[in-house]
N, C-alpha and C positions, 0 to 999 in steps of 0.2 A: 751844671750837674745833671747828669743822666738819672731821673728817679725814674727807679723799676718797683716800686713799693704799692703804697696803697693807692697814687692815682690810674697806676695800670692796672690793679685789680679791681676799682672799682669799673672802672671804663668797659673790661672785658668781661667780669662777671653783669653787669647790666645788660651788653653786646650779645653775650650766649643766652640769658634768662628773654630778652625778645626776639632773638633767633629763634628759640623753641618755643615760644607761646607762636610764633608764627608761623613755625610750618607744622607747626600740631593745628592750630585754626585752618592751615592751608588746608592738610590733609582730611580734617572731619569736615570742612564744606565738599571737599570735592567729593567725599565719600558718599556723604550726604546727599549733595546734589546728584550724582551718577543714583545711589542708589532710587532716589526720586524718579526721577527720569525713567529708570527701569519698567519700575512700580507704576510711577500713571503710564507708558506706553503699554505693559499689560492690561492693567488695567481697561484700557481707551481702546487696543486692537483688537482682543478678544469681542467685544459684543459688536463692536464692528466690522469685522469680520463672519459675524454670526448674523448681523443684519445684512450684510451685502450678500450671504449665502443666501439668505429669506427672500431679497431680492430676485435672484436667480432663479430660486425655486417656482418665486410666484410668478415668474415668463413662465418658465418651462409647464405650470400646470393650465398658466392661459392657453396656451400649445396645445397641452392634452383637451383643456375642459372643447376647445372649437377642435379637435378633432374626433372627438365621442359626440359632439354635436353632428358634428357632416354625416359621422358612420349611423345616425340612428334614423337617418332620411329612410324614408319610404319607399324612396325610388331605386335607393341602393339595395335596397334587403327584398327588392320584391320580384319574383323568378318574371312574373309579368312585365317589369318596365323593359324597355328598349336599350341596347346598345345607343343610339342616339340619347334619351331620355336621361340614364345616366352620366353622361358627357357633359350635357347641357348643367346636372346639377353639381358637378365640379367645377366647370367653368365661372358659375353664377359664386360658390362657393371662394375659389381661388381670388376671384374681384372683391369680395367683399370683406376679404378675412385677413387680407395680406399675406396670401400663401406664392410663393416663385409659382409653385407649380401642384396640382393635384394629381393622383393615379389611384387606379385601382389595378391589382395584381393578383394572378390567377395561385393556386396551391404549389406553382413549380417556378415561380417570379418572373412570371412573364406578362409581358405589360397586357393588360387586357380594355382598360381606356384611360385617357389622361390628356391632360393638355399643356401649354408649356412647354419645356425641355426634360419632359419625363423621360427619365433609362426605359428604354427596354426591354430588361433581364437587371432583375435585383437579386437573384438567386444566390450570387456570390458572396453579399454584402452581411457585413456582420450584423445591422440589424433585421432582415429577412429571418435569420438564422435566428435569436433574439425572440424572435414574433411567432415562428416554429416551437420554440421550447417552450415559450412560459404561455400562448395564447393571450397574450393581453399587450397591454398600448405600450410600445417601447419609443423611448428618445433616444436618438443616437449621435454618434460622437458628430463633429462640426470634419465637414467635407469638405473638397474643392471640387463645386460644379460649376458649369460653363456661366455662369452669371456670377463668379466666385465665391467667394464662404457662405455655406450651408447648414442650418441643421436641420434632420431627417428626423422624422415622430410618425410613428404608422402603428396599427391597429388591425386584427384580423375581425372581418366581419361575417354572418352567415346568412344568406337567406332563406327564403321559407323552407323550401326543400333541404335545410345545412347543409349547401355546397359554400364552401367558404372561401369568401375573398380577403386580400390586406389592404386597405387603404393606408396609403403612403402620401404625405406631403412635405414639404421643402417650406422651409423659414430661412427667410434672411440672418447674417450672424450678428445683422444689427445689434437684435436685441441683447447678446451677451456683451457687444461690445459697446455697448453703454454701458452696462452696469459696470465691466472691465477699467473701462477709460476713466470713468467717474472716481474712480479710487486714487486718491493724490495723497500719500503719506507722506511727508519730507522735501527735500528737492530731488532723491532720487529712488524714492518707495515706489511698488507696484507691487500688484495684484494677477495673478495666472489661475486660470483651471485644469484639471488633470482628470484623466481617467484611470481606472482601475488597472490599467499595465502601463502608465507614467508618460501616456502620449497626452502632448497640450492638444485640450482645447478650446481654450481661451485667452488672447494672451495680448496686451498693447500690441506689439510689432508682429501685424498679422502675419510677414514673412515668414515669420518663426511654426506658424500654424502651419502654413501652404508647404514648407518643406519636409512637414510631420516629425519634427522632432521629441524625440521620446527625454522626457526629464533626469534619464536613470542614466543615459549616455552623455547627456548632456553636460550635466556634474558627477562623469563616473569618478572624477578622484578625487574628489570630496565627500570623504565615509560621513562624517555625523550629518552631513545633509542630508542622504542616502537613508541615513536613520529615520528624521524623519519625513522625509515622503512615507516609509513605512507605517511609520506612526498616522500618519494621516489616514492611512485605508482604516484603520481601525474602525473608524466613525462618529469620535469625539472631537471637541471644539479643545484644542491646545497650542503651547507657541514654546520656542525652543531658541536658544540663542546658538548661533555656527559662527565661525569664521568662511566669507567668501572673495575671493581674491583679495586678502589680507586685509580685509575691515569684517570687525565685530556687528556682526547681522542678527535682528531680529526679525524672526518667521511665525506669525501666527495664524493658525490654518482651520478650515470650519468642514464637513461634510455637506454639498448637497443633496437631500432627499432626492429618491425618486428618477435617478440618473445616473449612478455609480458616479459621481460627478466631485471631487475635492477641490475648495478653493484655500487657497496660500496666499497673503501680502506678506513683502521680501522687503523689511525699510533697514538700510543701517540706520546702526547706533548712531554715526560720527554726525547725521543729520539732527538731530535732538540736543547730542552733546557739546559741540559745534556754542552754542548760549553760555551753557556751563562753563566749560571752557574758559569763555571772555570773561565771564564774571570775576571766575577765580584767578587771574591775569590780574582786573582791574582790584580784586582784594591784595594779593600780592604786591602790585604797585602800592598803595596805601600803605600798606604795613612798611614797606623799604623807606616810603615817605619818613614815618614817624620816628622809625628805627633810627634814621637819621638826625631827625629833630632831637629825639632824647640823649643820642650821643653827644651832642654839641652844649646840652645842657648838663650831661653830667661831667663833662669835659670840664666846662665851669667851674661847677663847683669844686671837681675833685682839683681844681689846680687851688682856688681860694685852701683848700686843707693843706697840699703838699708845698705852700709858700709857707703857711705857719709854721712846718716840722721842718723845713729844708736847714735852717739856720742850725737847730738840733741833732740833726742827721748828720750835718757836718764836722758837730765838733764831735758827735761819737764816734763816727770814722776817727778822727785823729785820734781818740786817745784809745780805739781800740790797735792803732800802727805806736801807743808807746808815748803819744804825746799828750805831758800831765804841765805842762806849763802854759800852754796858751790860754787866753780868757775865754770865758764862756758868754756869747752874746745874748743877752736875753731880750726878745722880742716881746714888745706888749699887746698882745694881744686880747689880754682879759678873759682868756679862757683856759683850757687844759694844756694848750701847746706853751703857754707864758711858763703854770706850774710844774710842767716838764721840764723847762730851762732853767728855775730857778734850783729845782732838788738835782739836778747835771749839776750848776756849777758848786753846790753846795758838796756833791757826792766825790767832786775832780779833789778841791781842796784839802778832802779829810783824805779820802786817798793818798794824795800826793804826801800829805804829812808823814804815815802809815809807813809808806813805800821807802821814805826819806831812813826811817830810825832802822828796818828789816836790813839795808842796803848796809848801814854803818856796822852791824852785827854781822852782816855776813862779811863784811870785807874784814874785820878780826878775827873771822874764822875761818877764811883762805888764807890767813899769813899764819896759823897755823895756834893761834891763842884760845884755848876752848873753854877761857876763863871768860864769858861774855855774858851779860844780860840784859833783855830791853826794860827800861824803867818805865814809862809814860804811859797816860790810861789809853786803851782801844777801847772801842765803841763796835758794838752790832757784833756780828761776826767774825768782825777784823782783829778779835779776842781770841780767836782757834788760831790766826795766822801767831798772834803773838806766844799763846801757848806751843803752838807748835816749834817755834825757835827755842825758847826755853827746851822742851820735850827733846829736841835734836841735839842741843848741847850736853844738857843729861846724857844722852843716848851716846853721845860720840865719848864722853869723860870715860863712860862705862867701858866701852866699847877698847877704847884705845888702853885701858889698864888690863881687861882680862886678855888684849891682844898682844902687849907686852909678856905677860903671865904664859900666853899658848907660846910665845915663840920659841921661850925658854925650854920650856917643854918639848915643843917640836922638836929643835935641835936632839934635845937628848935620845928624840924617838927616833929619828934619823941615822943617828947612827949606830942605834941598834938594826934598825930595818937593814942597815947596807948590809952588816956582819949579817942577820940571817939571810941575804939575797945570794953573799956568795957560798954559804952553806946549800942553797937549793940547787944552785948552778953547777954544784961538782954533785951533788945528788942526780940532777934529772941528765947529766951527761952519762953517768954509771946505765939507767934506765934505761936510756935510748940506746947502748950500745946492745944490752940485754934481749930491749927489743929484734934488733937488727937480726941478730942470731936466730931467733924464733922464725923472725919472716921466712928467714934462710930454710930452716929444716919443715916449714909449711908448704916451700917450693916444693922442697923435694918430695914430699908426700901428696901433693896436688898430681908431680905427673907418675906416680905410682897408679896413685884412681884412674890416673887420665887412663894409661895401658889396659888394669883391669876392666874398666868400662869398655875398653874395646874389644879383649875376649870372650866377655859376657856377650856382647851386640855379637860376635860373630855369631859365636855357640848356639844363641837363639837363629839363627840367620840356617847354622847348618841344621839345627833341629826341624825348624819350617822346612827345609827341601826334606829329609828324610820324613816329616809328616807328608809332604807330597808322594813321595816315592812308595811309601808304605799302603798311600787312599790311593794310587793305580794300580798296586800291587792286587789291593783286596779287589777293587773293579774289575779288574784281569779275573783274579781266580772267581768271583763270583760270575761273569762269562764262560769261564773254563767247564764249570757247575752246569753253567745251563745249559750249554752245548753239551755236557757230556746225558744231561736228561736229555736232550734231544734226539740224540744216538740211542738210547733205551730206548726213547717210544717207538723210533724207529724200526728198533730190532725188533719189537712186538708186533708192530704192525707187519714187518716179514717170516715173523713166524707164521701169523695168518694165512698170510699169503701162501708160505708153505705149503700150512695143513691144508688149504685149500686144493694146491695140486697134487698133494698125495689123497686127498679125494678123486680128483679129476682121474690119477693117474689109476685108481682103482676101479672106477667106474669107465673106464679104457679098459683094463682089463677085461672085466666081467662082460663088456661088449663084444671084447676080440675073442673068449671063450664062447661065446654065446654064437660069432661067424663062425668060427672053425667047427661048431658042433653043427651049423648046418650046411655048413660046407661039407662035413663029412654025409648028414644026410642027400644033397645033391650028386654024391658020386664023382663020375670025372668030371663032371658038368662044374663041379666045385673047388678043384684041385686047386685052381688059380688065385681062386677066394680064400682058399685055405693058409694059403703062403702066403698071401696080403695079410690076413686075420694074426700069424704066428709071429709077422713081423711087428705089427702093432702091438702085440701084447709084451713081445720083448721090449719095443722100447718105453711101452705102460710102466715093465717092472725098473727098467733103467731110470725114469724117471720117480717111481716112487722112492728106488735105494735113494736116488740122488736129494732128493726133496728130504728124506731123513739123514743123511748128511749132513746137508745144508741146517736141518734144524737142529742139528747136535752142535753144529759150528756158531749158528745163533746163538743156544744157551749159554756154551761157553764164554760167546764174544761178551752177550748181558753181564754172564759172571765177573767176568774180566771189568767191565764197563763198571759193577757195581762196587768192587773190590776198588777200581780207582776214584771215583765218587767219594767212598767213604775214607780215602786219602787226603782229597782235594778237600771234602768237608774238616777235617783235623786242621791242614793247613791253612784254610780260610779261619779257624778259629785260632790256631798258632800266630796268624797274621794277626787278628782285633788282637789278642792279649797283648802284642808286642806293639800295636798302634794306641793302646789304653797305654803301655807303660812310655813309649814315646811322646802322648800328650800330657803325664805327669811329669817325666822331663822336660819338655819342651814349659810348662808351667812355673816347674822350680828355675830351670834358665832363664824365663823371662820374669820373676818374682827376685832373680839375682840381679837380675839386670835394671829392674827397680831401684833394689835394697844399694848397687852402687852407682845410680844414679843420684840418688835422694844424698847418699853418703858423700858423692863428689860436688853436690849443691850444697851440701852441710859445711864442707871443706872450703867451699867459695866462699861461702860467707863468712866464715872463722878466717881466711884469706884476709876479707876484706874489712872484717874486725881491726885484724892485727895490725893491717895498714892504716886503719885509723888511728889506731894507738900509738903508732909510732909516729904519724903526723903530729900527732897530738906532745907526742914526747916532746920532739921536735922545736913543735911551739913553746912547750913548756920551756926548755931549756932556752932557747932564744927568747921566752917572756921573761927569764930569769935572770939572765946576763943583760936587760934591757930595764928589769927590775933595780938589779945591784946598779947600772948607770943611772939611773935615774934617783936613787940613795943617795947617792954623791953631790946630786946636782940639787934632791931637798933640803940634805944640811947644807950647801951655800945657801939656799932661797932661805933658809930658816934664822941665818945669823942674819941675812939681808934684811929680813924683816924685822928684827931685832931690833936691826943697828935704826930703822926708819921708824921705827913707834917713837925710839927713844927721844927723833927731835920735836915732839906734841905738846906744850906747856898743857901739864893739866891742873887741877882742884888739889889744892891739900885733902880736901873732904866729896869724893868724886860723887857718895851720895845726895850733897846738898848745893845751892848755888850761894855765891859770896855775894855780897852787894844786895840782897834781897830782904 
């Protein structure tokens, strides 16, 4: 037997309840531990980080303090010592201090004495430039000079007269790169220094110095790094977690004083975490260990349970498939599973009893006796099953008397129903014909609107062109209007014009009187003048007649001009009244054209009414002649049912049971 029961559920809920105790212990150690690990590597880098800056610092001010020593020599600052004298006390300096090299440098950086591999011309150098600005002792970045890595620390000094020199000297990069080297975080931590625009200079892999690599180019596409270097110029002791070529890196960085000078240690995590890791590996293992062990033992024991119940389990399967006769094996096992088996076989028997007498009862009441009742006591529950056979025998005695009682009835209803179905059937045939006729004369009156709708739609159609024709008309004549004012102002303007030359032509005149009279004072001398003068004054007076002519011809023309004006003015208003009564026609035509559109939508729809109805008719009479068939075929079903109550043996006394 295949049990899927309680030894699989206990096996599997056991299986899931230390699967999740386990990787919830899994999860809050490693959480735990990562977040550990965090916490003391902050913790731990930050002040060491802040010591190895302290470190640094305290070179660089051994640096300063031996070169504010050299610069306060006597022989430096004094206009009296020698070009030799101060040589000698660089040279004795440079042995004794551990400098590459000493110089002294004039106000324009030009070597002025020095010994060693002194430049020079430092003029160029950023810290010359440095030493210029601020007047005081600058350290500068780590160089490549001919003895290789450098750092420069110089100082401007004056002497008595304040002519001012720089003293310049040169340090091995030694010194940073002990304190650099000395930094072992992890198996692959390290430590760099940077200057204020992200050039190292300090760095393990001095190559990396000598080819002047700038920090900013170096990791330009790595932004949150980028960030903080930023952070770093600040000047506070901080650490920041990035991603660098795909491991999770801690960076914590410190300011050196006194140097624009930022130190950073770069350790991954996976160096720290890497312990972590194993532990929680070797916790894992352990847990799989036990997880196993518990499984094997509660294997055990769930099998000692599911052998008690298996013999149980089996016989309830059989008699939930129907089988009430086979024995019930009772196992001794002196516990719950024994008093299981004992009240199973106790539970099969009475059953079985039960089922025995229901079964005899019902087989007298498929042959059709509904004279039956069960006698023997039931027990428990199985008291409803025996009531309920009683209950159903009652129910059937009843049943089958008032069904005899309906059928009789039936029948009689029946054939009433058919006699009124074929009364409906010659009724809704009268209807539908009725209908039919309607539809008919709806036709006809649908395409009467139909026409009239289309004389409306023209009429409107001719109304709008004759509203067109009527608004050029009146455009025309108000044209007509204002050309014909144009022509007036016109005329007035040559009347002007006129009176102006029968001015002229008078003042001709009075000029050609005025020659002829002293034409005639010249004598013959004038003769000639005189006949010019008579000629001009004739054609003076020709042109005044003519110029009053012309303006008689004028006024008239204005009259004439005005007389038509106030024709065209009449018929420009003869025109609106008759384009006002065109737009009230044109109104009622299109309010007709509405009233028999709305009319021949009214008409669709009464259309569409009637064709309902007649559908309807339709059905009606085809539900009525399917009606009256179907009358016919209830009184057979009615006597059918008659004739089959009748073979039911039932109660003398259908209310009460016999034998009880």
């Amino acid at each position: 037997m295949n049990l899927k029961g309680i030894r699989r559920k206990i096996i599997l809920n056991t299986l899931i309840v230390t699967i999740i105790i386990s990787v919830v212990t899994t999860i809050v150690l490693s959480v735990s531990a990562m977040s550990l690990t965090n916490l003391t590597l902050m913790e731990t880098l930050m002040p060491f980080a802040k010591t190895a800056s302290k470190s640094i610092e305290s070179s660089l001010h051994i640096m300063a303090d031996r070169i504010f020593m050299i610069g306060e020599n006597h022989e430096l600052t004094s206009e009296e010592a020698t070009l030799e004298e101060k040589h000698q006390v660089l040279d004795k300096a440079t042995s004794g201090i551990e400098f590459v090299w000493l110089a002294l440098y004039t106000q324009d950086g030009r070597l002025y004495t020095g010994n060693g591999n002194s430049p020079s011309d430092i003029s160029g150098g950023e810290l010359f430039k440095r030493m210029q600005e601020t007047q005081n002792l600058v350290i500068g970045d780590t160089s490549v000079g001919e003895n290789g890595l450098e750092v420069y620390v110089g100082m401007p000094i004056s002497t008595e007269k304040n002519n001012t020199y720089y003293l310049v000297g040169s340090y091995k990069y030694d010194m940073l790169d002990d304190v650099i080297s000395s930094i072992h975080i992890g198996y692959s931590g390290h430590a760099f220094v940077m200057n204020e625009s992200g050039q190292v200079v300090a760095y393990p892999d001095t190559d990396l110095i000598k080819s002047g690599e700038n920090v900013y180019s170096l990791y330009k596409d790595n932004g949150k790094l980028l960030e903080v270097f930023d952070a770093m110029k600040s000047g506070r002791i901080g650490s920041a977690s990035v991603s660098i070529d795909g491991k999770d890196t801690l960076v914590v960085y410190a300011p050196v004083r006194g140097a624009n000078w930022y130190l950073a240690i770069i350790t991954p995590k996976s160096d720290f975490t890497n312990i972590v890791n194993t532990a929680v590996m070797i916790n894992v293992g352990i847990t799989i260990t036990l997880t196993l062990l518990a499984i094997l033992f509660i294997a055990r024991f769930a099998g000692n349970i599911s052998k008690s119940l298996r013999s149980v389990t089996e016989r309830i399967q059989k008699l939930a498939q129907g089988d009430l006769t086979s024995p019930v094996e009772v196992v001794m096992t002196n516990d719950e599973a024994q008093t299981l088996s004992n009240s199973l076989k106790e539970t099969i028997e009475q059953v079985s009893g039960y089922i025995s007498q229901l079964q005899n009862a019902l087989e007298r009441l498929s042959a059709g006796n509904l004279d039956v009742s069960v006698s023997d006591q039931f027990a428990g529950d199985f008291v409803v099953m025996k009531d309920s056979i009683h209950n159903i025998t009652d129910f059937l005695n009843l049943l089958i008397n008032d069904l005899q009682q309906s059928a009789e009835t039936l029948s009689h209803a029946a054939q009433e129903v058919s006699q009124s179905a074929r009364l409906m059937n010659e009724s809704s045939g009268h209807q539908s014909m009725s209908i039919d006729r309607l539809v008919e004369e709806t036709d006809s009156i649908s395409k009467d609107i139909v026409i009239v709708d289309e004389h409306a739609r023209t009429a409107r159609e001719l109304m709008e062109q004759s509203m067109e024709k009527l608004s050029m008309g009146d455009e025309h004549m108000e044209n007509t209007l204002q050309a014909m004012e144009n022509i007036s102002h016109n005329a007035a303007e040559i009347t002007k014009i006129t009176k102006f030359l029968e001015e002229i032509a008078f003042q001709t005149n009075l000029l050609a009187l005025n020659a002829s009279v002293e034409a005639a004072h010249a004598g013959e001398a004038g003769k000639g003048f005189a006949v010019v003068a008579n000629e001009i004054r004739d054609l003076a007076e020709k042109s005044a007649e003519s110029s009053k002519r012309t303006a008689e011809m004028i006024i008239h023309s204005q009259q004439a001009i005005e007389e038509g004006a106030r024709y065209a003015n009449l018929t420009a208003h003869f025109l609106n009244e008759l384009t006002d009564i065109s737009k009230q026609t044109y109104e009622i035509t299109e309010d007709l054209e509405k009233l028999v559109g709305n009319e021949k939508l009214s008409l669709e729809n009464a259309s569409l009414d009637i064709s309902q109805i007649s559908r309807h008719a339709r059905q009606n009479l085809e539900s009525s002649s399917a009606v009256a068939s179907l009358s016919g075929d209830l009184a057979q079903q009615a006597q059918s049912l008659e004739e089959m109550s009748g073979r039911f043996r039932l109660r003398s006394d259908p209310e009460g049971r016999d034998g009880q």
